[in-house]
Biopython code that builds the backbone (N, CA, C, O; Angstrom):
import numpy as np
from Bio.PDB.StructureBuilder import StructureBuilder

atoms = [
    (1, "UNK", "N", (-74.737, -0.440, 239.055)),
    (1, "UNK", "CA", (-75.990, -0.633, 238.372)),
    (1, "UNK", "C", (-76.667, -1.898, 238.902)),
    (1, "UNK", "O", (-75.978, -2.878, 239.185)),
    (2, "UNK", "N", (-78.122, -1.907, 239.060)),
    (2, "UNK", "CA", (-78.353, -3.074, 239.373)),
    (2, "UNK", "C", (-79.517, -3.559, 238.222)),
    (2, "UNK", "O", (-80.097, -2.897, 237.361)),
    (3, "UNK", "N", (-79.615, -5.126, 238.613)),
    (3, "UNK", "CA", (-80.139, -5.703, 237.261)),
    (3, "UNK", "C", (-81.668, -5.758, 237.837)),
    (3, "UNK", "O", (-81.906, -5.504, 239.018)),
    (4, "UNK", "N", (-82.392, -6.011, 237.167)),
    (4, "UNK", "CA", (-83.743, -6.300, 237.488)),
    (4, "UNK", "C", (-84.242, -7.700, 236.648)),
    (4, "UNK", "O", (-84.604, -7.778, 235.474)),
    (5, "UNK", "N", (-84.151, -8.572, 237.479)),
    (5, "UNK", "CA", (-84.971, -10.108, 236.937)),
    (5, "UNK", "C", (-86.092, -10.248, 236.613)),
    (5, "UNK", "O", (-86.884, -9.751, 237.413)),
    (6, "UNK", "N", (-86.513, -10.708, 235.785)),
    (6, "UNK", "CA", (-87.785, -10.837, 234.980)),
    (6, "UNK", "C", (-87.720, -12.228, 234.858)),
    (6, "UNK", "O", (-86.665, -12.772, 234.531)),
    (7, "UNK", "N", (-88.986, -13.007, 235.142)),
    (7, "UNK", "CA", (-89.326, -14.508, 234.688)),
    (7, "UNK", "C", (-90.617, -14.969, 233.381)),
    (7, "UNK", "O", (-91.835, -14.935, 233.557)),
    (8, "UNK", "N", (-89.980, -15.331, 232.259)),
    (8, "UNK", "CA", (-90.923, -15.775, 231.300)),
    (8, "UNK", "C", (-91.357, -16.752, 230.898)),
    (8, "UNK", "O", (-90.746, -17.661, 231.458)),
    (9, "UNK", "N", (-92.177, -17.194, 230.142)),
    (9, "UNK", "CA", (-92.886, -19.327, 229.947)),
    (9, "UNK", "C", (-92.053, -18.703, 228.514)),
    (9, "UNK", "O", (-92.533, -17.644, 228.109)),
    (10, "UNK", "N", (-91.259, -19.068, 227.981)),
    (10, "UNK", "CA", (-90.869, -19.309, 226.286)),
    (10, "UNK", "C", (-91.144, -20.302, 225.926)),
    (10, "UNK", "O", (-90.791, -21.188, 226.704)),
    (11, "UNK", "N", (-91.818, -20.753, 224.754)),
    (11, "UNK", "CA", (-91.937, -22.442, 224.521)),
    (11, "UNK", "C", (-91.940, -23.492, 225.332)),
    (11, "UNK", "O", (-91.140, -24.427, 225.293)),
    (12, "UNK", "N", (-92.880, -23.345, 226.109)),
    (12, "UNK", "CA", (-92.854, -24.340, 227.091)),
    (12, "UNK", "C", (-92.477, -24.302, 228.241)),
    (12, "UNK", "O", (-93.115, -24.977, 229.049)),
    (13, "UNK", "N", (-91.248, -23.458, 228.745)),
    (13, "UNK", "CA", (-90.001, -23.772, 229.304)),
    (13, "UNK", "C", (-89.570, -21.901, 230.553)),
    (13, "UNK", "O", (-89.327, -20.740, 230.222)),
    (14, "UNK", "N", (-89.698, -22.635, 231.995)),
    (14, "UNK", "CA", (-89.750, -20.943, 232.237)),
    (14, "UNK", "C", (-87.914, -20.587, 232.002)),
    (14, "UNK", "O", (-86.996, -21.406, 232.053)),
    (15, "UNK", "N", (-87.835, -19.132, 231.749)),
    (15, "UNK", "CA", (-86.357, -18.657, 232.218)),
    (15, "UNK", "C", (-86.397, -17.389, 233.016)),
    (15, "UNK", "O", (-87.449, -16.919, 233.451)),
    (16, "UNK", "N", (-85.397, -16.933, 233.166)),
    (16, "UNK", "CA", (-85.273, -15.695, 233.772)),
    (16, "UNK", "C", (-84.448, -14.981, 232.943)),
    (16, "UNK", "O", (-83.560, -15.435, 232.222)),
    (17, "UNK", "N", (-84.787, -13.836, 233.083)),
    (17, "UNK", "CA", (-83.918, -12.728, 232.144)),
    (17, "UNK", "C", (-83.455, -11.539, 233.167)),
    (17, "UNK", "O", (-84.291, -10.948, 233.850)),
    (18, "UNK", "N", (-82.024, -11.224, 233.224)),
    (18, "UNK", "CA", (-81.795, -9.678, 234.160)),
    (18, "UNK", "C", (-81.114, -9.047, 233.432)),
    (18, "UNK", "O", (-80.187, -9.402, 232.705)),
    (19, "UNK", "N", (-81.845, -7.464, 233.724)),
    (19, "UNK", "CA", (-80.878, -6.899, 232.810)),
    (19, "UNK", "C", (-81.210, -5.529, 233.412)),
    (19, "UNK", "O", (-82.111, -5.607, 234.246)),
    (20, "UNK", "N", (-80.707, -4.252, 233.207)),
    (20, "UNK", "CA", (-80.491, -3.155, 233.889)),
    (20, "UNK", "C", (-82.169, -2.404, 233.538)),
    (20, "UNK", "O", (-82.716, -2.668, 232.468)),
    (21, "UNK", "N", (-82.746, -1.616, 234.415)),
    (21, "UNK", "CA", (-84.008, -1.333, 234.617)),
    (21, "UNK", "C", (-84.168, -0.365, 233.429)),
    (21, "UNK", "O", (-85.254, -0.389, 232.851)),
    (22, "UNK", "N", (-82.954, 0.719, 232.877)),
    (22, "UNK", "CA", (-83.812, 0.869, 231.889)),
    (22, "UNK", "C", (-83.676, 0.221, 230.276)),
    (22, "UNK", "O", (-84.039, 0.765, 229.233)),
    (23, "UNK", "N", (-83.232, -0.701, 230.398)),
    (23, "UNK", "CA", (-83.608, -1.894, 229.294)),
    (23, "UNK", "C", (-84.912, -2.525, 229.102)),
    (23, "UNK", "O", (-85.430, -2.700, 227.999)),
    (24, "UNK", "N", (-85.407, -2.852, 230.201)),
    (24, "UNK", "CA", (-86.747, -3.413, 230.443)),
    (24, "UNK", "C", (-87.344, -2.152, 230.085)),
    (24, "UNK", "O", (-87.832, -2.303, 228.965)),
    (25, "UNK", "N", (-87.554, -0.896, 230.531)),
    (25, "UNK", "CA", (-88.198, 0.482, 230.280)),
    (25, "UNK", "C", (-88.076, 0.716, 228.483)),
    (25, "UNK", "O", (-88.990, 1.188, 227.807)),
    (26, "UNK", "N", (-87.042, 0.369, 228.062)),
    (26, "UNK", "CA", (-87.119, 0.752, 226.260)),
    (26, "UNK", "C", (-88.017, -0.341, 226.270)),
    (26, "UNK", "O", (-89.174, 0.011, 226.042)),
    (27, "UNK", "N", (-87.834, -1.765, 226.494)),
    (27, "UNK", "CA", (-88.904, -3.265, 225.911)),
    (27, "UNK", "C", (-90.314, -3.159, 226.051)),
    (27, "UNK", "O", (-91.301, -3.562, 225.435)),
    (28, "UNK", "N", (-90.043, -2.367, 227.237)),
    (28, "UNK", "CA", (-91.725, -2.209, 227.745)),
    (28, "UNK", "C", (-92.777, -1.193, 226.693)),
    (28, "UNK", "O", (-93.972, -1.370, 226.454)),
    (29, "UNK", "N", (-92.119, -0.405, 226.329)),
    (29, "UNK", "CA", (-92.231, 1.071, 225.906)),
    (29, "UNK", "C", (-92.257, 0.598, 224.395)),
    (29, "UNK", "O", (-92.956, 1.256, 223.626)),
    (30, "UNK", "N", (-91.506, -0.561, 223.874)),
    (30, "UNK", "CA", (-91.832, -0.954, 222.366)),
    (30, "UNK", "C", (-92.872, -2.314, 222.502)),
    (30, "UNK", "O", (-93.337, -2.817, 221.479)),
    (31, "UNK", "N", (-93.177, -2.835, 223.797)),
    (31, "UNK", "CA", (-94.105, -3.834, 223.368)),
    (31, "UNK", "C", (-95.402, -3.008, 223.282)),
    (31, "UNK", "O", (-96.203, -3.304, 222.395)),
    (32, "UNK", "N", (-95.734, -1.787, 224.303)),
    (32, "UNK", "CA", (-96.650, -1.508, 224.202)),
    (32, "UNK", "C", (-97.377, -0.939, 222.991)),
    (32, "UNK", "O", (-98.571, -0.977, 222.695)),
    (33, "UNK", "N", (-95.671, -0.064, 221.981)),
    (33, "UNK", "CA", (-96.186, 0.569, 221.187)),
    (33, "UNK", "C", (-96.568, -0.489, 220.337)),
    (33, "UNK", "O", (-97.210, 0.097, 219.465)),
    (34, "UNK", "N", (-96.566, -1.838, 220.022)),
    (34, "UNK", "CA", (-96.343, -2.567, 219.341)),
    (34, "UNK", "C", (-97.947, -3.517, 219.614)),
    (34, "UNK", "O", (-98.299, -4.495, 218.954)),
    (35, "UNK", "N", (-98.672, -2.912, 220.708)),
    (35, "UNK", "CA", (-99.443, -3.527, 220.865)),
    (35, "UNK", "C", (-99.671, -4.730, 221.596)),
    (35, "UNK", "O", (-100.843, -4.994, 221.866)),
    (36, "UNK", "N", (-98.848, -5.443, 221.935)),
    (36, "UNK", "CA", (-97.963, -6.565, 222.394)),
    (36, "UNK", "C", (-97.778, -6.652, 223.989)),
    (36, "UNK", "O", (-97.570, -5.694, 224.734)),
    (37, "UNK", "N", (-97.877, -7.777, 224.295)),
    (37, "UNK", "CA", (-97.277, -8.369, 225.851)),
    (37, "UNK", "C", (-95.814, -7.842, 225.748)),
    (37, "UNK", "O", (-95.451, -7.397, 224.659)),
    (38, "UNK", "N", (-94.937, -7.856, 226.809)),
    (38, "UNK", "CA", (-93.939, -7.964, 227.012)),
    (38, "UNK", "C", (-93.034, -9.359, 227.038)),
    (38, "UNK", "O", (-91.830, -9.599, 226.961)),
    (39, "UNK", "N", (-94.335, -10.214, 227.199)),
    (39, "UNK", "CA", (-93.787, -11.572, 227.125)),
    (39, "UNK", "C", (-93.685, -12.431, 225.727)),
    (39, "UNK", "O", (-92.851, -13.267, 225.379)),
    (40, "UNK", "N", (-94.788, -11.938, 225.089)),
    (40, "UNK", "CA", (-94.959, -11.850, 223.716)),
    (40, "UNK", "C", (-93.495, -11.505, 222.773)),
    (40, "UNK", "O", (-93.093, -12.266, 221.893)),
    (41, "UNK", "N", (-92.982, -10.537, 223.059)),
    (41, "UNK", "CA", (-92.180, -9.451, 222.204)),
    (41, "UNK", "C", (-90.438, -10.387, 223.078)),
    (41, "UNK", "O", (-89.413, -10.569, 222.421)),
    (42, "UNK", "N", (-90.543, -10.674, 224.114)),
    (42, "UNK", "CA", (-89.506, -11.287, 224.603)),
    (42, "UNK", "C", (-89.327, -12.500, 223.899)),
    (42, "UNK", "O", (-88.209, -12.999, 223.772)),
    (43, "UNK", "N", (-90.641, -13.150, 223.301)),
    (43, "UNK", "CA", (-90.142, -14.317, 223.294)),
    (43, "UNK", "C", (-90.612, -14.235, 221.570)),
    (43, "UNK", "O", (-91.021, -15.304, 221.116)),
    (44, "UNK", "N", (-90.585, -13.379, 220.878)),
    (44, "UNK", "CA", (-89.959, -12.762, 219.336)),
    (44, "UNK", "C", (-88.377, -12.777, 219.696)),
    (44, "UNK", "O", (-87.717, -13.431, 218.888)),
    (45, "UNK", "N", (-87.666, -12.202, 220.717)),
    (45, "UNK", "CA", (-86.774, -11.678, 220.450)),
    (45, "UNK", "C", (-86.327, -13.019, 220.764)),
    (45, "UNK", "O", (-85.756, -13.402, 219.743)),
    (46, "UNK", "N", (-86.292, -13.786, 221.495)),
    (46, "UNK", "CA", (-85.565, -15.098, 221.839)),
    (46, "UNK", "C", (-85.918, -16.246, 221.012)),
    (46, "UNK", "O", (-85.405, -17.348, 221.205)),
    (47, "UNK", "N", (-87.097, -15.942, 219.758)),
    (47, "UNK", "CA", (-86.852, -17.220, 218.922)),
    (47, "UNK", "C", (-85.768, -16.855, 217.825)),
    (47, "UNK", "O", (-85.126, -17.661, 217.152)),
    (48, "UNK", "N", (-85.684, -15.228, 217.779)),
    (48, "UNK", "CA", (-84.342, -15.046, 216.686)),
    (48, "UNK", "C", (-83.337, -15.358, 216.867)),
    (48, "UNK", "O", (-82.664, -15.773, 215.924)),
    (49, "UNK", "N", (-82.809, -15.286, 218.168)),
    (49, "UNK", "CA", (-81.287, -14.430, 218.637)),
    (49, "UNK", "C", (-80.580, -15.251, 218.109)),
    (49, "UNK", "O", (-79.479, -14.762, 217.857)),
    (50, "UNK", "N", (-80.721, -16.793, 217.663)),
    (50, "UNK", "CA", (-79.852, -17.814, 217.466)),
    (50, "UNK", "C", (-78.740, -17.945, 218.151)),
    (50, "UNK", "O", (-79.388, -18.560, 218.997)),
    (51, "UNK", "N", (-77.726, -17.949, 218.566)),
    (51, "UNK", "CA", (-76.525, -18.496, 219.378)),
    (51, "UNK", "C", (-76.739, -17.708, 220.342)),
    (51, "UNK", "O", (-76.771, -18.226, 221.458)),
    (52, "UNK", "N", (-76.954, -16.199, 220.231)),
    (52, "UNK", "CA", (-76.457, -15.299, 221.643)),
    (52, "UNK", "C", (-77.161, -15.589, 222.689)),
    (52, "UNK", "O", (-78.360, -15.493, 222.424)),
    (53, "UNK", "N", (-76.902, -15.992, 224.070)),
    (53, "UNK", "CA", (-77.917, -15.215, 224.907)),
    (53, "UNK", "C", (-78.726, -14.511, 225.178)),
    (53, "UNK", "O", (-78.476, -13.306, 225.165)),
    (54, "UNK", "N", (-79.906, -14.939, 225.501)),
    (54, "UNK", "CA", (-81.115, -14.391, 225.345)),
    (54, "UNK", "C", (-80.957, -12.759, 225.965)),
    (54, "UNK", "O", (-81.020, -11.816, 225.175)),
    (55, "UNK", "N", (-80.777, -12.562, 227.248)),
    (55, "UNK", "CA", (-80.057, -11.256, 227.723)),
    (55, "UNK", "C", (-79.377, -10.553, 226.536)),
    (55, "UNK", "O", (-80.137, -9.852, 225.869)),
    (56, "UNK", "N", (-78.569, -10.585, 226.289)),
    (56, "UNK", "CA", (-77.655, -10.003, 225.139)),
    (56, "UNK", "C", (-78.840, -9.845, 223.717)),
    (56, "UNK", "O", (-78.877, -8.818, 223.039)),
    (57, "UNK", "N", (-79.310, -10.471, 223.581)),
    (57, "UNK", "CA", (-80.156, -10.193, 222.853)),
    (57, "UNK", "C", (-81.107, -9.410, 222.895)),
    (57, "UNK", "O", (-81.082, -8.603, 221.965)),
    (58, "UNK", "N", (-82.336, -9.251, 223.905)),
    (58, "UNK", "CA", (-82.902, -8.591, 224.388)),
    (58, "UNK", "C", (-82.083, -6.952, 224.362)),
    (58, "UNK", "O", (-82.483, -5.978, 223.725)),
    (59, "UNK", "N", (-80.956, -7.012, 225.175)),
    (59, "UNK", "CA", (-80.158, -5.213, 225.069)),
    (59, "UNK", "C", (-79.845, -4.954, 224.249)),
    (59, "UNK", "O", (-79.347, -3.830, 224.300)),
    (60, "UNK", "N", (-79.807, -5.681, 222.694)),
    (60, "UNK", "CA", (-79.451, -5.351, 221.459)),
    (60, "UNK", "C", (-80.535, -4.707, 220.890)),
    (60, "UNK", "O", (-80.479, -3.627, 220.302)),
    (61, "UNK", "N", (-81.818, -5.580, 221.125)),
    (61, "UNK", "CA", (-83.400, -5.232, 220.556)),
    (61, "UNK", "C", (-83.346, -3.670, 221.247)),
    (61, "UNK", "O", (-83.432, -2.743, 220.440)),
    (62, "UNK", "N", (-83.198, -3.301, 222.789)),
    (62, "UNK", "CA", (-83.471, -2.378, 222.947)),
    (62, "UNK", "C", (-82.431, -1.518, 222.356)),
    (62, "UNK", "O", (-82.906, -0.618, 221.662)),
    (63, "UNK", "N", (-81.498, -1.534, 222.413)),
    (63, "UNK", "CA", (-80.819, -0.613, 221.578)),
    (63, "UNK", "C", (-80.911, -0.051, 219.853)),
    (63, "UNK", "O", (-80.742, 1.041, 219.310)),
    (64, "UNK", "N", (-81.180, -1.094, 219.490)),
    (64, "UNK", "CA", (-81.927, -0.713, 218.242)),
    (64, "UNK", "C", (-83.098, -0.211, 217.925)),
    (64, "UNK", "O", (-83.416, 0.312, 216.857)),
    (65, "UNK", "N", (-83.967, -0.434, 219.204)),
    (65, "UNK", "CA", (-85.176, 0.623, 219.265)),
    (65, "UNK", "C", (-84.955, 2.026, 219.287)),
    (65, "UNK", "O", (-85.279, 2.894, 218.476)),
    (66, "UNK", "N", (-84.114, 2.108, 220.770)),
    (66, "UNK", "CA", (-83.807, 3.221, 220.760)),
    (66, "UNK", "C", (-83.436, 4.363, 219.852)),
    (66, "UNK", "O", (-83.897, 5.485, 219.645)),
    (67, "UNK", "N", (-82.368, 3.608, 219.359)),
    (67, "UNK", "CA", (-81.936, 4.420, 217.943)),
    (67, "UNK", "C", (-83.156, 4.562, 217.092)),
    (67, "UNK", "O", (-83.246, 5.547, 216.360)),
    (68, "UNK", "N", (-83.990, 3.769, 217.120)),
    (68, "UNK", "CA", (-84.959, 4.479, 215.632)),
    (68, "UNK", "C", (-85.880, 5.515, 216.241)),
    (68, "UNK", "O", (-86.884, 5.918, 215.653)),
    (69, "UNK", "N", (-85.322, 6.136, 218.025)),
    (69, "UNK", "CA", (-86.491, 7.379, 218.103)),
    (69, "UNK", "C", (-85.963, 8.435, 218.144)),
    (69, "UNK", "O", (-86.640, 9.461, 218.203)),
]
sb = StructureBuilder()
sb.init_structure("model")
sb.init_model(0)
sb.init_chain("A")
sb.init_seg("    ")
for serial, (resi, resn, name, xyz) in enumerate(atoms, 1):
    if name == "N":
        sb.init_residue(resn, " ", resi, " ")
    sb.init_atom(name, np.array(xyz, "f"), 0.0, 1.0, " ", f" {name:<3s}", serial, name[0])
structure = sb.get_structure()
């Protein structure tokens, strides 16, 4: 599998996020429905995650999307 890197500004501050292409494809697919940037909705998901890794977090969000379709 390969990962696909993504670079975001979160609070100030750039990072990078990789994670398998269709992870980014569920995020993409709920920011839009959501109305929302992708960068926007990334960086919802990274002011919650509290301890985890932002990655790990992010494939959780998509997985829980998933499940609600």
């Amino acid at each position: 599998m390969t990962l696909k890197k993504r670079s975001f500004s979160l609070s100030r501050h750039r990072t990078s996020v990789a994670l398998e292409a269709e992870f980014w494809a569920v995020l993409e697919a709920d920011a839009a429905a959501a109305g929302k940037t992708l960068t926007a909705l990334v960086g919802e998901v990274d002011a919650a995650r509290e301890l985890r890794p932002l990655a790990s977090a992010l494939r959780l969000h998509a997985l829980a999307v998933a499940g609600r379709r």
